[in-house]
PASEBA-1860 file (N, C-alpha, C; in nm, 3 decimals):
! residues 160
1> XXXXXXXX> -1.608/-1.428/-2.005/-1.513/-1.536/-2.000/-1.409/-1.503/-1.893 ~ -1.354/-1.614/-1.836/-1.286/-1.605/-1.681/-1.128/-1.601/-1.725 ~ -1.063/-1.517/-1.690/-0.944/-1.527/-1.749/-0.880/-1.704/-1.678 ~ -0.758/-1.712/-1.747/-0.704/-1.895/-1.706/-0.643/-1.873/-1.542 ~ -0.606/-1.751/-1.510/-0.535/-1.755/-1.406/-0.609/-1.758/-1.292 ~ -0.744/-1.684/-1.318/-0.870/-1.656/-1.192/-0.917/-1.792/-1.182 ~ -0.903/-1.900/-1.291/-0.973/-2.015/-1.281/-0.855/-2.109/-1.195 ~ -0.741/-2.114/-1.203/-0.661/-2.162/-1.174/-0.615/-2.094/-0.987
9> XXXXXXXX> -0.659/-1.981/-0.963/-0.670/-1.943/-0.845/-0.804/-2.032/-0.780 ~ -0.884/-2.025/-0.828/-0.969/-2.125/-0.777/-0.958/-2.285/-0.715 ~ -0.930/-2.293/-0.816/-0.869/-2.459/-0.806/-0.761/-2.491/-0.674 ~ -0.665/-2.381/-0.683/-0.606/-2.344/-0.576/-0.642/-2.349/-0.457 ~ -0.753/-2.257/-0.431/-0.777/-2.229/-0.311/-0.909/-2.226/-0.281 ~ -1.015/-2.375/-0.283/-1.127/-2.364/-0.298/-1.140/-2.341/-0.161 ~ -1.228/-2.217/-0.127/-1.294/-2.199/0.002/-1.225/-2.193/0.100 ~ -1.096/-2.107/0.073/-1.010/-2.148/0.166/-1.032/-1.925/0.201
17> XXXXXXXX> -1.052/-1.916/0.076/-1.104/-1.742/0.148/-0.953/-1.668/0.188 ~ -0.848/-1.708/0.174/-0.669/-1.655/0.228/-0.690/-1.569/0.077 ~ -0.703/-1.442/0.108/-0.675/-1.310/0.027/-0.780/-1.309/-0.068 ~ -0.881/-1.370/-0.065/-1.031/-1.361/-0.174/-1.129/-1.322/-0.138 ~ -1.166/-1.243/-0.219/-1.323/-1.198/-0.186/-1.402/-1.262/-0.282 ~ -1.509/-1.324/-0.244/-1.637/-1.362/-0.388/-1.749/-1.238/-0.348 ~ -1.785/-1.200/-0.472/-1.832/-1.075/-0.532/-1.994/-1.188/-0.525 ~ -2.077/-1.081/-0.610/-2.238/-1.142/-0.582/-2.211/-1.245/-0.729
25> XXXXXXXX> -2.100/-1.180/-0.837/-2.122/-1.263/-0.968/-2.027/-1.385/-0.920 ~ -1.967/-1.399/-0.816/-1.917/-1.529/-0.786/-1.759/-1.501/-0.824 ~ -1.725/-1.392/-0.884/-1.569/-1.372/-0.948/-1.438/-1.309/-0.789 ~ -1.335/-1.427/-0.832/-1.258/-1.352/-0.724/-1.187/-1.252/-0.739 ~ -1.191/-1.114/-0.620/-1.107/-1.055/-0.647/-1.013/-1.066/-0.572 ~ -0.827/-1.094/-0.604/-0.729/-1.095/-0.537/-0.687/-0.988/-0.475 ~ -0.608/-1.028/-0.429/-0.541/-0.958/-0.302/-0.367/-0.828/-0.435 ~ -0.431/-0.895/-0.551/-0.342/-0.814/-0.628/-0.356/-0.627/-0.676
33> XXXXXXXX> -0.471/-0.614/-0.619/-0.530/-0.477/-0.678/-0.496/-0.414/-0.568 ~ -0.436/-0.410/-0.468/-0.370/-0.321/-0.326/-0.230/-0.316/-0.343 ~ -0.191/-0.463/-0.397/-0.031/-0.461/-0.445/-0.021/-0.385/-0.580 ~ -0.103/-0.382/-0.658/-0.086/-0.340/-0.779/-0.089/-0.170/-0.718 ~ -0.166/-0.113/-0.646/-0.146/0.047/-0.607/-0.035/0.044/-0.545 ~ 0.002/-0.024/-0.443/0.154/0.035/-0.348/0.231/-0.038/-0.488 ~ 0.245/-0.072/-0.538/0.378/-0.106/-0.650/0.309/-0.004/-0.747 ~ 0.266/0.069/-0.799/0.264/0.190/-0.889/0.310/0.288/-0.824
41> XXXXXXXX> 0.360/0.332/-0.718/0.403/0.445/-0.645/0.558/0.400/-0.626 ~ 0.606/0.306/-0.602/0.770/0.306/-0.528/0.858/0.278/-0.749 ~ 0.737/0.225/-0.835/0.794/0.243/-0.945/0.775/0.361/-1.051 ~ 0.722/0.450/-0.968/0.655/0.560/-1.051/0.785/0.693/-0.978 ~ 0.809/0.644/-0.847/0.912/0.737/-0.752/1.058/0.781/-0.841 ~ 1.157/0.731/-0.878/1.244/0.769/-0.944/1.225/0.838/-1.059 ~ 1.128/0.822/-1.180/1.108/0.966/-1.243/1.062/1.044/-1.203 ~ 0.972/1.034/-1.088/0.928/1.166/-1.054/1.056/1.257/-0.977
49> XXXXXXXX> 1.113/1.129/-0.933/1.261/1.273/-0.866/1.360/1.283/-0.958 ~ 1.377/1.229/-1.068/1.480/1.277/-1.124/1.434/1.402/-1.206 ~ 1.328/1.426/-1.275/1.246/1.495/-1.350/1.198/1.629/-1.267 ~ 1.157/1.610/-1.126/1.178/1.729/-1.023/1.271/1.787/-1.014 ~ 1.402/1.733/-0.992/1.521/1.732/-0.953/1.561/1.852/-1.100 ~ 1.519/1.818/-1.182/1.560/1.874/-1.328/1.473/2.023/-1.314 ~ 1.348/1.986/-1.252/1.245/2.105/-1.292/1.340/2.232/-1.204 ~ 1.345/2.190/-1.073/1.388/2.286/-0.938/1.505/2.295/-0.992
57> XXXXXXXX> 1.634/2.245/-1.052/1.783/2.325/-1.063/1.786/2.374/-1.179 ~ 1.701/2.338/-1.258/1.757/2.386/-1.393/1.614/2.466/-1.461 ~ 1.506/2.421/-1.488/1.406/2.448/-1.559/1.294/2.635/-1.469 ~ 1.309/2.568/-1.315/1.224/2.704/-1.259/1.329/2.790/-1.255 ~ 1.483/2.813/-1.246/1.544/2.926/-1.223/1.535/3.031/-1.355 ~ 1.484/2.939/-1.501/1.482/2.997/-1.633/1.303/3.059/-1.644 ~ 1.250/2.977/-1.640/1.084/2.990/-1.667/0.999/3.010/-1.555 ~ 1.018/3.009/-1.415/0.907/2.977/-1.300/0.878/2.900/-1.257
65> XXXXXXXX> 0.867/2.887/-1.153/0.779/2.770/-1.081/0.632/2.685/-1.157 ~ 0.532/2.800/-1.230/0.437/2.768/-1.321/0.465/2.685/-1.443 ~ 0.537/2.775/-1.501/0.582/2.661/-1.651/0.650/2.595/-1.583 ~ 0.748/2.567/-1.546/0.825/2.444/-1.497/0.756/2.330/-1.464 ~ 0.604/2.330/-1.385/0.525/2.218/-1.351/0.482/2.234/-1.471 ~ 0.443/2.317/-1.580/0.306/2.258/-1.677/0.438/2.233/-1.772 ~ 0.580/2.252/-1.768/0.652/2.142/-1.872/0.672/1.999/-1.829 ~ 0.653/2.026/-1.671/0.708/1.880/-1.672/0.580/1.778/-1.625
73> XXXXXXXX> 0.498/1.832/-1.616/0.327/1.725/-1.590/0.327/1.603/-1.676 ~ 0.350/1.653/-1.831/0.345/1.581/-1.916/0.402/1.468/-1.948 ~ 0.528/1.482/-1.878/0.656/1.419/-1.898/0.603/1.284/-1.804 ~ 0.604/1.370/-1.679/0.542/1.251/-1.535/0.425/1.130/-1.558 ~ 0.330/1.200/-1.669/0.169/1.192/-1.638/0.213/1.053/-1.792 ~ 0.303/1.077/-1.881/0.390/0.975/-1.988/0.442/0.842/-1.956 ~ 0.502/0.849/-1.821/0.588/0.797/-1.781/0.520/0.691/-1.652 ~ 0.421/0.720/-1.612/0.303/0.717/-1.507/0.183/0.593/-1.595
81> XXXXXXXX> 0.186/0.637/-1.673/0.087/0.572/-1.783/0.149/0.427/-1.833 ~ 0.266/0.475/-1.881/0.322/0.302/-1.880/0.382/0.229/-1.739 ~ 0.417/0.276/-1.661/0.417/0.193/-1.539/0.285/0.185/-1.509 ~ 0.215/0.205/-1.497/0.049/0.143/-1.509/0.029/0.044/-1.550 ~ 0.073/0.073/-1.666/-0.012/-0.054/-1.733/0.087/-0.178/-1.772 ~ 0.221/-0.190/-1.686/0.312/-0.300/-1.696/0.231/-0.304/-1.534 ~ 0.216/-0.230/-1.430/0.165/-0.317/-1.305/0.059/-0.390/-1.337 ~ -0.075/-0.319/-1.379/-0.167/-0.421/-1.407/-0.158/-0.575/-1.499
89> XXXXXXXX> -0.103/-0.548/-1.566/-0.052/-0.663/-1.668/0.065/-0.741/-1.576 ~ 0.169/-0.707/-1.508/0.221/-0.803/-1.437/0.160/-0.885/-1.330 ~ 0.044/-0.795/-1.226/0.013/-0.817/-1.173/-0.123/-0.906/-1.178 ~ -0.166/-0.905/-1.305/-0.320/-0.942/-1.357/-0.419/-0.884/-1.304 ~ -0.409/-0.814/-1.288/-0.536/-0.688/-1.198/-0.665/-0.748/-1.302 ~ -0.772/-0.741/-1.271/-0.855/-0.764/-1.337/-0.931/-0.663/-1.474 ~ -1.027/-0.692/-1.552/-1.009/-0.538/-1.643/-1.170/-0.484/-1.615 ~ -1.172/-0.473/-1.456/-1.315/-0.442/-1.397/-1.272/-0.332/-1.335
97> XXXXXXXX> -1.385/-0.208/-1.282/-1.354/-0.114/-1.243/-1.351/-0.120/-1.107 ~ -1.420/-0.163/-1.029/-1.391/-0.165/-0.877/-1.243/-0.240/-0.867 ~ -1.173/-0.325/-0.899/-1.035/-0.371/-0.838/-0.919/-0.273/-0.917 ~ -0.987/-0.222/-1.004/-0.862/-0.113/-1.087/-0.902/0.033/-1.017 ~ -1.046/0.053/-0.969/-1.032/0.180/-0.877/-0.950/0.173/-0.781 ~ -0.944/0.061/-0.697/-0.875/0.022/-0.578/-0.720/0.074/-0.578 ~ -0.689/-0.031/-0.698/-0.558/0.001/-0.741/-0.552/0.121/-0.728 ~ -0.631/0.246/-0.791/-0.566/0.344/-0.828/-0.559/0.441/-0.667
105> XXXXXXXX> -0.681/0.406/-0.613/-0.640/0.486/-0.485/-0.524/0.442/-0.416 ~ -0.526/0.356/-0.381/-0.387/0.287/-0.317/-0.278/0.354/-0.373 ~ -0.278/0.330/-0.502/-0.162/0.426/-0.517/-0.136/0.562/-0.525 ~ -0.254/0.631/-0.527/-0.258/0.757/-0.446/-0.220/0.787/-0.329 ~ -0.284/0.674/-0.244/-0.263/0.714/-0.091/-0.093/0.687/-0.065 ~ -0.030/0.612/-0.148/0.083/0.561/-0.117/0.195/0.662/-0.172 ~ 0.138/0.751/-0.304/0.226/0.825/-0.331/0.261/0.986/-0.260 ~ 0.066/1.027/-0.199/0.086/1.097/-0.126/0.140/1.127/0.017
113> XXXXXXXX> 0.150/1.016/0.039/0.210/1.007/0.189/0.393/1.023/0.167 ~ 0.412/0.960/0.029/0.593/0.891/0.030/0.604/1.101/-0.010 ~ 0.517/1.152/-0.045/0.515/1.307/-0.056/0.544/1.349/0.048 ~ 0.473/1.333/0.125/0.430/1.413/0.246/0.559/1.399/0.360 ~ 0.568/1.247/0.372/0.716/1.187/0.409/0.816/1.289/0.383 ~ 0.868/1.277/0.251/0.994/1.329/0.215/0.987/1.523/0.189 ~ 0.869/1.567/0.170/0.867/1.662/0.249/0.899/1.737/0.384 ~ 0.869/1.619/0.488/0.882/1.659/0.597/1.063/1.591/0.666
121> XXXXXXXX> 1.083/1.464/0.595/1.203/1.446/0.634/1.306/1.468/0.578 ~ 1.338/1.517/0.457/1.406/1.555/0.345/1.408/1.740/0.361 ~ 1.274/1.797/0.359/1.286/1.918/0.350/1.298/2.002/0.447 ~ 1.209/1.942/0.557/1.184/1.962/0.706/1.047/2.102/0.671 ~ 0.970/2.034/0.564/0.824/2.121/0.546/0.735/2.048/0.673 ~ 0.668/2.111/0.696/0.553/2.104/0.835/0.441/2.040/0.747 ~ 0.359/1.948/0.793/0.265/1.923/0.701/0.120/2.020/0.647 ~ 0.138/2.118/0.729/0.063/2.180/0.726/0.113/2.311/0.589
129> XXXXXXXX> 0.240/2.337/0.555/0.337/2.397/0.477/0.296/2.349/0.335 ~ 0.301/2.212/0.349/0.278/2.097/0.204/0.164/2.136/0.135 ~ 0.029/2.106/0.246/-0.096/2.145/0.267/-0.154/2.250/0.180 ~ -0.084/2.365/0.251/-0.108/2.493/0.196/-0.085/2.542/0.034 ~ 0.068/2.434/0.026/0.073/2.471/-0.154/0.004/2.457/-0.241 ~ -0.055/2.338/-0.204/-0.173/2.298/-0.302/-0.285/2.422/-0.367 ~ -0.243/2.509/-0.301/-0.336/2.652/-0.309/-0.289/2.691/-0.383 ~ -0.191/2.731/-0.421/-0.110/2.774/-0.526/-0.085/2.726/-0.681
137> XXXXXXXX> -0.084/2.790/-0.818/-0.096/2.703/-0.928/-0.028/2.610/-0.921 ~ 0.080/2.602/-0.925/0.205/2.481/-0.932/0.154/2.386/-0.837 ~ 0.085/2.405/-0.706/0.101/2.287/-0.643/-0.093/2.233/-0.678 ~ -0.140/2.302/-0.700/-0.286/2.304/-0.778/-0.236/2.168/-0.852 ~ -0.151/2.226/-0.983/-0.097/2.158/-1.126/-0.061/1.994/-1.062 ~ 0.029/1.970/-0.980/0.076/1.885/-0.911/-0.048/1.797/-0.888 ~ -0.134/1.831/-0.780/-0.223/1.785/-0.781/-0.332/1.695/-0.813 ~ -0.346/1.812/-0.923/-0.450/1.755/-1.029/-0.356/1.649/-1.139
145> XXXXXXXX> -0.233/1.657/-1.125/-0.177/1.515/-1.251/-0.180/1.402/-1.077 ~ -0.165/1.383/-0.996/-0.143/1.296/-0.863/-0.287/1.235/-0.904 ~ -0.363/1.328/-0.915/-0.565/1.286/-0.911/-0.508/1.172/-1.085 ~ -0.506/1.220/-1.147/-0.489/1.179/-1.325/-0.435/1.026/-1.324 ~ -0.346/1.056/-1.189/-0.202/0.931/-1.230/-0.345/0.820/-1.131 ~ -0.409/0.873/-1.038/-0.507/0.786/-0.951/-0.588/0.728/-1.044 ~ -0.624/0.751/-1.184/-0.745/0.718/-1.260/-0.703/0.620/-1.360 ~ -0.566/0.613/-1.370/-0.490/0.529/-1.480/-0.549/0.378/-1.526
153> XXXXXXXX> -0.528/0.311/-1.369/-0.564/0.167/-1.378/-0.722/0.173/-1.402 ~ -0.780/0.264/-1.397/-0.935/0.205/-1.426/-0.978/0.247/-1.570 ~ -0.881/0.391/-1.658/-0.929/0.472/-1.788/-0.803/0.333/-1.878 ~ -0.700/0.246/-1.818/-0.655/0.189/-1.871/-0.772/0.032/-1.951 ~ -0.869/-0.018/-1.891/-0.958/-0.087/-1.913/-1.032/-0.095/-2.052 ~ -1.026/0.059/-2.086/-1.108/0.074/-2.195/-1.007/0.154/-2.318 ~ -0.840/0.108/-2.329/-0.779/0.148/-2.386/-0.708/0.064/-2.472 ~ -0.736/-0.025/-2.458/-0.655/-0.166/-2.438/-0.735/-0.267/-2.571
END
């Protein structure tokens, strides 16, 4: 069954093809599953720095760099999960896996770069510096919740 809004996009815009793809089953996919990834990253950005911000002044000078990421993964990976699933639902993402994979890379690519960015203009790390941490547990840890937070919109489908 076609949700009311995909039918009503239709009606809209018969054959007019401005931001639609028709698939082989004939279903459109919008132009919302690219917006839905770059809008999970610029609303996912403020806890992740305030919650950093907490880990680096207060939490690694007590416990490490190690526990400090595996206390605060959880927190992120919490917080990550419901902005998820208010983008898809605002956005009507569909509850199929190719336009919710989409989503989720997009917002990978969008969060790793606004990383990589403020690394290099904020910290004045070399990208190659950034790169390298990832080698390391903590930036390993990092990582692998960035990969987790990428899988949201599509493990959200079958949660629901």
């Amino acid at each position: 069954m076609r949700s009311h809004r995909v039918q009503r996009l239709r009606k809209s815009r018969p054959g007019s093809g401005h931001g639609c793809i028709r698939g082989t089953d004939d279903a459109i996919l919008n132009d919302h599953h690219d917006q839905g990834g770059a809008a999970l990253c610029p609303l996912h950005l403020p806890d992740r720095f305030i919650l950093g911000t907490i880990r680096v002044l207060v939490i690694v000078p007590r416990v490490g760099e190690t526990a400090a990421v595996l206390l605060e993964t959880p927190l992120i990976l919490v917080a990550s999960w419901f902005v998820c699933r208010w983008c898809v639902g605002r956005l009507d993402v569909p509850r199929r896996v190719p336009p919710r994979s989409l989503m989720g890379v997009v917002g990978f690519v969008v969060l790793m770069a606004a990383e990589f960015a403020l690394g290099w203009l904020v910290f004045e790390r070399p990208l190659s510096e950034q790169l390298a941490a990832y080698g390391a547990v903590p930036g390993a840890l990092g990582l692998a919740a960035q990969v987790a937070f990428a899988t949201f919109p599509t493990v959200q489908i079958w949660t629901r």
